[in-house]
N, C-alpha and C positions, 0 to 999 in steps of 0.2 A: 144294243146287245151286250158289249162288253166295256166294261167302267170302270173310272178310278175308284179306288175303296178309301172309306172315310177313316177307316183305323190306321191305325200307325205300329209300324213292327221295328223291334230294336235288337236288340240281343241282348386272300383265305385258303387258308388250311380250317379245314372243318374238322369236329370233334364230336362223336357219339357217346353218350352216355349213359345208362340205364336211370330208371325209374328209381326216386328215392323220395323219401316223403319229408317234410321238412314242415317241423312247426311256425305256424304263423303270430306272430306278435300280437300281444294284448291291446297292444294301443299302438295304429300304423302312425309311420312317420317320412311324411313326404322325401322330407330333405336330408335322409339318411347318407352317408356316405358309402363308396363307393361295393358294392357284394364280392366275395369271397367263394367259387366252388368248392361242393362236400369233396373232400380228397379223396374218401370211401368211394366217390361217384366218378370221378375223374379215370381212375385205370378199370371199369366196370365193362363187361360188355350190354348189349341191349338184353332187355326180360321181358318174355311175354306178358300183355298185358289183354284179357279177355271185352270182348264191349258188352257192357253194362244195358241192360233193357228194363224199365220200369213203364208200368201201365197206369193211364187214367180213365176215371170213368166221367163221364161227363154227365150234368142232373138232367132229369129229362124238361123240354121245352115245352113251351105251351100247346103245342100242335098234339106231340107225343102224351101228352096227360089227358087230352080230349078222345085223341084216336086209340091209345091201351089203355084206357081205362077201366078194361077186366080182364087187361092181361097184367101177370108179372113180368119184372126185368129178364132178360136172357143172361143177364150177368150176377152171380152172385160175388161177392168180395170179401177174401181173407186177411185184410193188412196186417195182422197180426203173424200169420205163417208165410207171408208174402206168398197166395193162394187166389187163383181165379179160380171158378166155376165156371162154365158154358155150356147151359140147360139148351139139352138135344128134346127133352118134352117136358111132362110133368114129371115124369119118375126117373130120371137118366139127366147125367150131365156126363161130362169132360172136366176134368182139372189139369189146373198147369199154374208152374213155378215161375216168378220174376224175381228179376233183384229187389225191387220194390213194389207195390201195390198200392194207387192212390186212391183212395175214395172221390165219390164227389162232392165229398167238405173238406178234402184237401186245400190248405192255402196255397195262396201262391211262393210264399217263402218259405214253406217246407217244403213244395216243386221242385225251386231252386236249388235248397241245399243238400235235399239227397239227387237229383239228378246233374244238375249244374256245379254246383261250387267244386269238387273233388276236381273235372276236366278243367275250372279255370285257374285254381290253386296248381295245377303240373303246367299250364302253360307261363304262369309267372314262372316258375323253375324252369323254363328254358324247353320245354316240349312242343308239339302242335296237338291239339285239341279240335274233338267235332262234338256238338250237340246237335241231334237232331229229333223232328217231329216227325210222324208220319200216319197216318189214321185216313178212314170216310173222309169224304167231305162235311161237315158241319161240326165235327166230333169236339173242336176246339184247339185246335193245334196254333194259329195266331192267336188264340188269346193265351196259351201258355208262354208263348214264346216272345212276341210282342207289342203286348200292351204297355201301356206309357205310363198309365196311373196317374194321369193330372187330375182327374174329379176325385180318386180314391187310394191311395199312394200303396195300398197293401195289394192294389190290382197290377201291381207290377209284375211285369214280364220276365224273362230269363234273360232276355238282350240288355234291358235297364239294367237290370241287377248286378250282371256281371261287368258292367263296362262302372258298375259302383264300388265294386271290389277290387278292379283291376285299377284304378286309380288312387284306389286309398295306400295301395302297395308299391306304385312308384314312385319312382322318386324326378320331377321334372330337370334337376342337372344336368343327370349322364344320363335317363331313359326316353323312349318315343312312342308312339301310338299314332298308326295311322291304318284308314278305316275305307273300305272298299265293300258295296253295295251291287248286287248283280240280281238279275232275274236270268231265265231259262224258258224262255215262250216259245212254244213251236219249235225244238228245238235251234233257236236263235238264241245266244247269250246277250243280254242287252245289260248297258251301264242306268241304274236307277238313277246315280248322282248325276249323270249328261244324258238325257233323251235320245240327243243326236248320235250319240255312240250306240250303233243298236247293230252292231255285228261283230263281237268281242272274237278274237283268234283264240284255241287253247292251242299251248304250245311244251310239249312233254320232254324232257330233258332225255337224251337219247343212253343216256350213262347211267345216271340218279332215277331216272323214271320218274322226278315230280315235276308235277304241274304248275304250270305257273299263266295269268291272264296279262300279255304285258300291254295290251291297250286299256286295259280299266285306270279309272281315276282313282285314285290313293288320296285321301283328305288328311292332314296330321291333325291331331284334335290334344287339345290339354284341358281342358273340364267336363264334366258332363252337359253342360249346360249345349254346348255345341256340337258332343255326340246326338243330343236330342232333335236339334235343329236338321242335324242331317239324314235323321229316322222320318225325319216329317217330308221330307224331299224326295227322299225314295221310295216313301210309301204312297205318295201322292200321284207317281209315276207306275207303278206298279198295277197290273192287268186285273180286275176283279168282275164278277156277273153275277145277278140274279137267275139261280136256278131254284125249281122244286123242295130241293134240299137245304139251300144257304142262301138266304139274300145278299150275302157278299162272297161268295166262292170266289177264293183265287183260281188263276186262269196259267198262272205261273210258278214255279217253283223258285224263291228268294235263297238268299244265298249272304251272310254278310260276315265281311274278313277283315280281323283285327289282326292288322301283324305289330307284334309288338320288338323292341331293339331295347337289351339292357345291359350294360356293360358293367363288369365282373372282372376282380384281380384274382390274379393263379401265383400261389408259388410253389417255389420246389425247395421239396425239405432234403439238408446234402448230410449224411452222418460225418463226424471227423473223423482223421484217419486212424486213431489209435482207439479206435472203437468204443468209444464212453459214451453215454448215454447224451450229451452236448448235441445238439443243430446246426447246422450252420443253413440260411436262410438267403438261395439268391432271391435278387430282386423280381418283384410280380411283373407277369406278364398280360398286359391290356388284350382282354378277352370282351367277343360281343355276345351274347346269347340271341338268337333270331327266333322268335316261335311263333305260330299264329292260329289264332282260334276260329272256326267256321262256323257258324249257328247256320242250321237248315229250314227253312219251313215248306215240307213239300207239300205238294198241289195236292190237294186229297183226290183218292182214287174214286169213281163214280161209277154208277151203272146207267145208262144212258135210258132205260125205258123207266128208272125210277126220279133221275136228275132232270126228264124233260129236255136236256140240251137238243136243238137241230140245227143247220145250216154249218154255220160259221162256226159257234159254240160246239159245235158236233165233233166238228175237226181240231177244237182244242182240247176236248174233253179225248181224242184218240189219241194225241201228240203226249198227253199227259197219261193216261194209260199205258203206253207204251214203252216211256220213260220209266215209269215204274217197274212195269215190267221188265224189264232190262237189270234194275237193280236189283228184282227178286233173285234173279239166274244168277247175277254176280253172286251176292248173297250164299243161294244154292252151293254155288261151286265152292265158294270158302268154306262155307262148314263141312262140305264132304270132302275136301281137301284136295279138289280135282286139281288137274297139272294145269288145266288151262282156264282160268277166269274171261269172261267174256265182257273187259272194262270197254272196246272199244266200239260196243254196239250202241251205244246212245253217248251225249255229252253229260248229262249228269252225273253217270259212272265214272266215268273219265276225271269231272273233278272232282268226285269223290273217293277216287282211287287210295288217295293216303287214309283215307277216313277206316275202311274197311280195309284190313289186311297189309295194313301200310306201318306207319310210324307214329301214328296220332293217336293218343287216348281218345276215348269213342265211348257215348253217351245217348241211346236212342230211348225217347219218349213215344210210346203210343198208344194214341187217346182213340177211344171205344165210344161209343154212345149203349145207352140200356135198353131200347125199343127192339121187340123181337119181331117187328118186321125188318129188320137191317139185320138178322143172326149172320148171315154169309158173308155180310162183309166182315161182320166181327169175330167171324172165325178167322176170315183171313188175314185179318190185323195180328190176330193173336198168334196165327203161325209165323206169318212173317218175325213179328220180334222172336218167337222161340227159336226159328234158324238163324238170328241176328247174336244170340246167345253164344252161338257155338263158335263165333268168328274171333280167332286170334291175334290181335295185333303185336309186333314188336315197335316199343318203346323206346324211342332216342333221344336224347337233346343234341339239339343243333348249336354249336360254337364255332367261332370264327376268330382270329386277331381281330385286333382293333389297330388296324394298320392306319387309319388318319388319325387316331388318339397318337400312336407312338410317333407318325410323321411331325404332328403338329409340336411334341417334346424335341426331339431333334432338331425342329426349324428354331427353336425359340432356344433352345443351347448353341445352336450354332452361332443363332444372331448376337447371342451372349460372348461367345468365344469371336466373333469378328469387332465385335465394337471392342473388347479387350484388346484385340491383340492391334486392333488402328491406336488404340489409345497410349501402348506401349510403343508400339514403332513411333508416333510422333516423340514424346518422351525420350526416346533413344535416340531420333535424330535432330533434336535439340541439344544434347549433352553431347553428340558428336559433333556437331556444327562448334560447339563450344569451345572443346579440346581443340579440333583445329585451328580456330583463333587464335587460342593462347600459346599453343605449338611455330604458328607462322611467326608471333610478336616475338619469343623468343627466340628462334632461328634467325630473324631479322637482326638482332640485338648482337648476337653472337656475331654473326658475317659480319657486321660494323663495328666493332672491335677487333674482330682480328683482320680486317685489311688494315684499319687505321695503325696496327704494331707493324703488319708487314712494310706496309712503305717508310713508317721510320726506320726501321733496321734495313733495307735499300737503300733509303740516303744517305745514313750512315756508313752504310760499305763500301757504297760508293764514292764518298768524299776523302776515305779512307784507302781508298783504291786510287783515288786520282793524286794524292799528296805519294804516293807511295811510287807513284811510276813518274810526277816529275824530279821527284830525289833522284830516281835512278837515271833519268836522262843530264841531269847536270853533274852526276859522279860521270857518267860515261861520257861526257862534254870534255872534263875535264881532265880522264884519261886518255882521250883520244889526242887531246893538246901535246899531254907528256909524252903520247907514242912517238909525234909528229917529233917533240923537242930531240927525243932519244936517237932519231933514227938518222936524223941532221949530222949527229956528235958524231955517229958512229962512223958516216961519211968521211968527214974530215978528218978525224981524231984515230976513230979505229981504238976508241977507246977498251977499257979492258970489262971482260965479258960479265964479269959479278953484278956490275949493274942493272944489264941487262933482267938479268934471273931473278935481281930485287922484286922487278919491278914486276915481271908475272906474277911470281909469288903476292905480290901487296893487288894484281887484278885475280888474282884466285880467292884469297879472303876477301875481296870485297862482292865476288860472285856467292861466294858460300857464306855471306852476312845477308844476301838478298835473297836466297833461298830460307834462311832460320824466318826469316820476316814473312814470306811468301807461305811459308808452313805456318807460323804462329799466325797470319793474315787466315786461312784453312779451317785451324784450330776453331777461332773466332767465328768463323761462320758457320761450324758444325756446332757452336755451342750457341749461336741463335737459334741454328735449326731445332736441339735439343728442346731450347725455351719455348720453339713454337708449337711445337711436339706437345709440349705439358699444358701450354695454354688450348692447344686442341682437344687432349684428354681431357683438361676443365670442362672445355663446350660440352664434352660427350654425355657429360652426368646430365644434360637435357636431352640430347637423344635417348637415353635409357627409358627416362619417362616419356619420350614420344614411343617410345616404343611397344613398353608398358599400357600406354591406349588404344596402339594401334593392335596390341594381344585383346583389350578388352574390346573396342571394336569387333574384331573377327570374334570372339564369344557371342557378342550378343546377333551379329551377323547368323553364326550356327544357329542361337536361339529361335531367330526369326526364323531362319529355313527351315527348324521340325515345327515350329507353328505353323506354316504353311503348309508344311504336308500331314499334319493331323487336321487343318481345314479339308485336303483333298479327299482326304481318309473318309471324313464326315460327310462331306458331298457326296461321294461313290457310295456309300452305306444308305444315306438318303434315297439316291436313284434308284438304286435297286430297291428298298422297301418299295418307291412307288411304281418301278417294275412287277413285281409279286404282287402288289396290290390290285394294277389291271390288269394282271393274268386272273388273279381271284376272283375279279369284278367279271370278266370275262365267262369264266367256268360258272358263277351264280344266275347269269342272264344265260347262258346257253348260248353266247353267238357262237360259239368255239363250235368247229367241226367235231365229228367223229371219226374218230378211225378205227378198225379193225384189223385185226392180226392176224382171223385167221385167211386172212386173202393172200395169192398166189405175190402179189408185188404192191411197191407203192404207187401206181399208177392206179392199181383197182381199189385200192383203199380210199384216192380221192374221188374217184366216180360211185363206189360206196356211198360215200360220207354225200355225195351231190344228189342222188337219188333217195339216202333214205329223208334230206330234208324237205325233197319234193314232194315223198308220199306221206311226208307228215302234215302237207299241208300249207309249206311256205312257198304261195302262189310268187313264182317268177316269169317272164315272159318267156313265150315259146320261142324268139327268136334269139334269146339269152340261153336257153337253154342247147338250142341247136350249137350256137357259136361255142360255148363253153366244152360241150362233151362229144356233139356230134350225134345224129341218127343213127349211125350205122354201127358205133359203140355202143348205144342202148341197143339194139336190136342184137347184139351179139353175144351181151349179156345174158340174153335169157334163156341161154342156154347153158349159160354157169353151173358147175356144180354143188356152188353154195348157195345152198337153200335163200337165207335172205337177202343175197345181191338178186335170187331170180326172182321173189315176191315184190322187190321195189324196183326192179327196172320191167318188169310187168305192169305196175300199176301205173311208173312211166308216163310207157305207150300207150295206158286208158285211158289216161286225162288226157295226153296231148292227141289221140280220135275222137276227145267228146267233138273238138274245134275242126269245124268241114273244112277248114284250110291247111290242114294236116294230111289229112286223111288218105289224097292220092298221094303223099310223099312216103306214108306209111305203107300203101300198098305197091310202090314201084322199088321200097326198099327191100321189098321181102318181107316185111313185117302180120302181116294177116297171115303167112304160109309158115313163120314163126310163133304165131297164138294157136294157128288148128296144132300143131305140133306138141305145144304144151297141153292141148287138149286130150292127146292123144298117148300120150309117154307120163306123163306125170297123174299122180293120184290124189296128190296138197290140193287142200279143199280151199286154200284160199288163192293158189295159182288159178285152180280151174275157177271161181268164181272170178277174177279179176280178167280172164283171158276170157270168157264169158262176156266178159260186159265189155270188153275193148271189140268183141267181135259184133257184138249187137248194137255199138257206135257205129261204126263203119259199114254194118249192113243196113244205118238209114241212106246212105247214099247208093240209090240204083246201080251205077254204075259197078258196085262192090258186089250187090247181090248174086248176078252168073259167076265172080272170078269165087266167092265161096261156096257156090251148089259145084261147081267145077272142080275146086279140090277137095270135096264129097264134106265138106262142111256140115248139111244138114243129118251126115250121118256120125259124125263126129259128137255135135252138140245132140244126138236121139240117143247117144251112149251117155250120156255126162245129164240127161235127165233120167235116167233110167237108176244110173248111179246113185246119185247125189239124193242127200236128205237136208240140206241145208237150203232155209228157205229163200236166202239172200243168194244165193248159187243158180238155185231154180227159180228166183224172179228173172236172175238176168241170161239164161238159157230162155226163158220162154216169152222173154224181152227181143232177142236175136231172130227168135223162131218167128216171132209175128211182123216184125218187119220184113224176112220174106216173105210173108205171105202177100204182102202184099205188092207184087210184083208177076203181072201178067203171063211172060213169056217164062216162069219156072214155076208154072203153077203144078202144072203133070208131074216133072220131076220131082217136086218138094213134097207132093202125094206118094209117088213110088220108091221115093227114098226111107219111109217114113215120119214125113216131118209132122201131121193129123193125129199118129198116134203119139209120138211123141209128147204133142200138146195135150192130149187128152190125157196120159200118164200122172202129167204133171199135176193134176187137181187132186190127186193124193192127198199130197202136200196141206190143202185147205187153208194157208194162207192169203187175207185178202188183198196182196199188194200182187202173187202168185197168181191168184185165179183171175185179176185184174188184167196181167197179162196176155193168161190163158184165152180169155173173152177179146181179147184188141187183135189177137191175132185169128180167132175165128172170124170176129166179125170182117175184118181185111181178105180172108180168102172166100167167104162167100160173097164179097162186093167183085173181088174180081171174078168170081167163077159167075156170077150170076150176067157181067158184063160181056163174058164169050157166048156165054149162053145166048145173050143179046147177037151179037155177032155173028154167029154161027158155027163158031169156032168148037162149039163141044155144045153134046146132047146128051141126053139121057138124066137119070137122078142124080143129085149133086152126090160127090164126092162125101162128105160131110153126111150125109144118111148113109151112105155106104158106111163109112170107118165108125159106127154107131155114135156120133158125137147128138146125134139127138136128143136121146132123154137127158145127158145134161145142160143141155141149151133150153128145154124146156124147164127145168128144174131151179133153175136160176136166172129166169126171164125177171122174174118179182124178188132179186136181191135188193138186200138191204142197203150194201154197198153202191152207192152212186156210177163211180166208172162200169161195176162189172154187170149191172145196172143196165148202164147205158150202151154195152156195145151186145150185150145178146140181143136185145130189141131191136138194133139194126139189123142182126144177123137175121134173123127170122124174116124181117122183112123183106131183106133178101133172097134168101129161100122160099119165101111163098111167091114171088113176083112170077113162078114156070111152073105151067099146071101140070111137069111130073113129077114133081115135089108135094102136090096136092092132100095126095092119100095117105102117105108116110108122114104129113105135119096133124092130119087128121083123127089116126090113127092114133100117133103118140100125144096128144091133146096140145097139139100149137095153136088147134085154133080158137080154144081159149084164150089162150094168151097174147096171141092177135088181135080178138075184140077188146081186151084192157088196153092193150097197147095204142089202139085206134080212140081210147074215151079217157083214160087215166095220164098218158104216158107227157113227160112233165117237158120234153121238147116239142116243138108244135112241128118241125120237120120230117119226124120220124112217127106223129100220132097220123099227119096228114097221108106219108107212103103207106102206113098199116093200112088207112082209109081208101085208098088207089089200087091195093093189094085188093082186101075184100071186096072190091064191088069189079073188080074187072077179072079174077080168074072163077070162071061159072063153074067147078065143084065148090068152090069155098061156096058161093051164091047158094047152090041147090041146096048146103048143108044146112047154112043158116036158115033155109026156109022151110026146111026140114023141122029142124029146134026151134022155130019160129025166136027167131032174135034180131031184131031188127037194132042193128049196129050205127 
């Protein structure tokens, strides 16, 4: 059924800047040095910028030259007024304007350059860029887009071509390129570069609102030759089929992203202060530019009775339908400039959200075929791009610091300034070690000299001391003799007194000769000391110079200490740039929570920020989530009167009742008697839809079913379909509704309450995922009513003829839709199985639809009961033997 296809398809502190055009160089130069932003563009705010729509037409095939062969094209073409036609008959058309008008002898490289080159010339200048295809299937949108051109080099694509430009412009030094390949299957994001990766996350930044895929593989590529290699890998991988229309119809919608990184110096121009016309010029600031380009190749739109698709192919060809359609509405809503865009009803919008109405220059190709059995689709192509016309984008460049550029300069100044300043302190404590030496040898020299003065001037004093005091002991020797002689005389004699007096007087001058000596002995030793005095002030003039080193020591002492703290200086300036930096890296990857202002406290800000990352989709475990916030604070919230804490702790509670191991903790919390509540008070369409489907989780489990017909539940959700126009609303009302139905013991009540009409209201609606519903829930309450009926539990016509659900049971016994399909044929079967149902299936022609269902019907369990039905209830028998049909 479905195949590989043999072709090949190719293609912080942040700063906004507007749209600026900037001439491209005659001759690129790889190795250019480093770029410079326009300073006009630098203080600029963002400028609209409109998407661009140009048509092709593609030649007609061999098929198409056989089968119109006397008919003309349904397209006429004006390249010259940039002018379609679209022939309504022979004598009547329709005109309409594009930006450009391609014939079908357009080349491929004037494709490129009016539709491509302008979007990849603003992505080098720092913007994000989308080109995309969109058309029929067969019309040629991969061969605009990504053909390779290896047999024929001019049959080059838009993907080759620009990834030929985009590297003739960089420069491999300071820029990057790297390259991420994605398809879009059944709405599944799958990685073309890894097979195995085939369940990509999208993950929308809760602040910024962009998108970003962060389990995709990112390849960094520097030639083309390896851009090409990696075209061949992911188109090899990629979903394609032959259908009626295209022997290689994709199956999927491709996707490939260049994000490119190129760094750019800013500076700031300072006027002087006395006003002259002079500059002064600080130094430039390492800037990144991030920008990245998307090339689209969507899955061409099909009509299924013309494409042949069935089964499998059936359901891709609806998955792919759908997605488109999705786009058109978004589309829709931009050009009428509605308040609410509907990006998050498919994945494709979702990543296309910057492309359309976002920030990105925007470039749509859509390719037409001439055969006027396809005019409907080719109207539709051509409306689509005319409402793709009206779509305004605002234009930004995205810049960032180049905070590892500036880290990696400071590291390498620093290492500069520590290897100096090791280099100097050795240096300096070599010259000090030096001075010390020289310092100790002299101070040694000095102390050994002046002890060796001081002990001779000691023994000298000393010798001089000792001569001096035995003088005086042998004068005193010898006056003591004279006292003795005197004192004899005096005895005896009684001599006369004058003598006497001599003799003191000659012991008084010889006491006052030992004092002159004893003084001038004084004198002598104050005049060594003097001596020693000067000889010490000698020494001193080498203190001076110790002193003098030990001033220069402490100089270079201070030196070293502001070296050290211009190191500390450096270091803290460091840290924090690589602080700022993981905050920047932080806010660019989105780990970073959200918060919210306008909440009552900071407690509800973190359960905010905890719930809205759960309804975006980052699965955590429910036993993580219990421990973290608690049940009973979700459930409390949703009574908040801020709208989007009560849309994300609603949704919550819906995913954590998809899991039947939730579900009675949900309803003993109060939680089911907090959803009918929002049912019932609130009028937001996406409360009642999300409490909707939390309610229609938990009424698969029986046990739930009486506690919600009990808080009158069934008439709760019989208001909210009555209400409601949104289809997604009313699948899961009538999602809720058929699971009770099918529950025996509230069959009567879910009748008297209204829950029959209810269901039947809902096919209004006529969507098929809607009436799919609507059908699972009929066929559920005639298996049970037909089972009492068994029983004897209840008599008389089903309920179900009663509330007139018959003629559309009959009406879409022979849908086209599989499921809804499959369960009215149940149903019926059900209902004919009691012959007072008989005349009323009769009557409204069921029993047509009975005998197809007995010979056609594509399950052999339900052809067999049609078969048990008709031959055992005897009006059915007597009718058919009536119309003579033997079944």
């Amino acid at each position: 059924m479905a195949s590989n296809r043999n072709g090949f398809q190719r293609g912080s502190a942040k700063f906004d800047r507007p749209l600026k055009s900037r001439p491209r160089p005659s001759s690129p130069s790889p190795g250019s040095a480093l770029r410079r932003p326009n300073a006009a563009a630098r203080n600029g705010d963002a400028v609209p910028g409109r998407v661009r729509v140009a048509v092709r037409l593609r030649p007609r095939n061999a098929e198409e030259m056989m089968a119109d062969a006397d008919f003309a094209d349904c397209v006429e073409l004006q390249p010259e007024l940039k002018r379609l036609k679209l022939r309504r008959n022979n004598w009547d058309s329709d005109t309409y304007e594009f930006d450009e008008v391609l014939t079908e002898f357009a080349s491929q490289k004037r494709v490129y350059e009016v539709v491509a080159k302008p979007v990849v010339e603003s992505v080098l200048d720092g913007y994000n860029g989308t080109v995309m295809a969109y058309g029929q299937t067969g019309t040629g949108k991969t061969f605009t887009l990504g053909r390779l051109g290896e047999v024929d080099a001019s049959d080059r694509g838009i993907m080759v071509r620009s990834m030929e430009d985009i590297f003739a412009d960089l420069s491999p030094d300071t820029d990057s390129v790297t390259v991420s390949y994605l398809q879009l299957y059944m709405e599944t994001l799958q990685d073309l570069l890894n097979p195995a990766n085939d369940n990509i996350p999208i993950v929308e930044d809760p602040r910024s609102g962009d998108v970003s895929m962060p389990g995709a593989t990112l390849v960094e590529i520097t030639d083309q030759h390896s851009f090409l290699e990696l075209l061949r890998v992911g188109e090899a991988n990629r979903i394609a089929a032959n259908t009626k229309l295209n022997t290689e119809s994709s199956r999927s919608h491709a996707m490939l992203m260049v994000h490119i990184k190129r760094s750019v110096l800013e500076n700031e121009d300072m006027s002087s202060q006395n006003g002259d016309a002079s500059h002064l010029t600080k130094p430039s600031k390492p800037l990144v530019r991030k920008s990245k380009l998307v090339v689209v190749d969507l899955a061409g739109s099909e009509r299924v009775h013309k494409s042949g698709s069935e089964g499998h192919m059936l359901e891709e060809a609806k998955s792919i339908n759908l997605s488109l359609s999705s786009l058109g509405k978004c589309i829709n809503a931009l050009a009428e400039n509605n308040a609410h865009v509907p990006f998050r009803d498919s994945k494709l919008t979702r990543m296309l959200r910057d492309s359309f109405g976002g920030t990105a220059r925007t470039s749509l190709i859509v390719t037409i075929g001439p055969s006027p059995r396809h005019r409907g689709e080719t109207s539709s192509t051509i409306l689509f791009g005319q409402r793709a016309m009206k779509v305004e984008n605002m234009l930004k460049i995205k810049e960032e610091f180049d905070y590892k550029s500036l880290s990696r300069k400071l590291e390498i100044q620093l290492d500069k300034l520590i290897a100096e300043n090791e280099r100097q302190q050795k240096a300096f404590e070599d010259e000090v070690e030096k001075v010390n030496f020289e310092a100790q040898c002299r101070i040694a020299e000095v102390e050994r000299n002046f002890a060796d003065a001081l002990e001779k001037e000691r023994l000298k004093c000393q010798m001089e001391y000792m001569e001096l005091v035995k003088e005086l002991e042998q004068k005193l020797v010898l006056n003591q003799e004279r006292h003795d002689c005197n004192s004899f005389v005096a005895d005896n004699e009684e001599g006369p007194a004058s003598s006497s007096t001599d003799d003191v007087a000659e012991v008084k001058m010889l006491l006052e000769t030992e004092r002159n000596r004893r003084k001038a002995a004084e004198e002598e030793v104050e005049h060594l000391k003097s001596q020693l005095g000067k000889h010490t002030q000698a020494e001193a003039g080498g203190d001076v110079e110790i002193i003098k080193l030990r001033n220069l020591l402490e100089d270079e002492a201070n030196q070293k200490k502001r070296l050290e703290e211009e190191i500390i200086l450096l270091r803290s300036q460091l840290l924090q740039l690589n602080f700022e930096a993981d905050q920047m890296r932080r806010c660019l990857d989105g780990s970073s929570g959200s918060t919210y202002s306008a909440m009552d406290s900071s407690t509800t800000q973190v359960r905010h920020s905890q719930f809205k990352d759960v309804a975006n989709g980052q699965k955590s475990s429910v036993a993580t989530l219990f421990e973290q916030v608690g049940l009973q604070k979700i459930l409390s919230l949703l009574e908040s009167d801020d709208a989007n804490v009560r849309i994300h702790a609603v949704k919550v509670v819906a995913n954590l009742a998809a899991e039947e191991a939730n579900q009675k903790r949900i309803v003993e919390a109060g939680g089911l008697t907090s959803l009918l509540m929002l049912l019932r008070r609130y009028e937001d369409e996406t409360v009642r839809r999300v409490a909707a489907g939390a309610i229609a989780n938990l009424a698969m489990n029986e046990a739930n079913q009486e506690l919600i017909m009990a808080e009158g539940g069934i008439t709760l959700l019989s208001m909210t379909a009555s209400d409601a126009e949104d289809p997604q609303t009313l699948r899961m009302v009538a999602g809720a509704i058929a699971n009770l139905c099918g529950n025996d013991r509230i069959l009567m009540t879910l009748r008297s309450q209204g829950g029959i009409k209810a269901l039947l209201g809902i096919v209004r609606c006529g969507h098929p995922d809607v009436l799919s519903q609507v059908a699972r829930g009929i066929a559920n309450f005639a298996k049970c009513e037909s089972r009492a009926s068994n029983q004897g539990i209840k008599s008389g016509r089903s309920f179900l003829i009663e509330d007139g659900a018959l003629p559309w049971i009959v009406q879409n016994a022979n849908n086209e839709a599989a499921p809804i399909r499959r369960h009215i044929e149940l149903a019926l079967c059900h209902l004919a199985q009691h012959e007072v149902n008989a005349k009323d299936l009769i009557s409204g022609g069921a029993l047509w639809e009975l005998v197809r269902i007995s010979r056609d019907c594509s399950r052999e369990d339900i052809r067999n009961l049609a078969r048990r039905t008709l031959s055992s209830v005897s009006t059915f028998k007597l009718e058919l033997r009536r119309l003579r049909i033997d079944f």
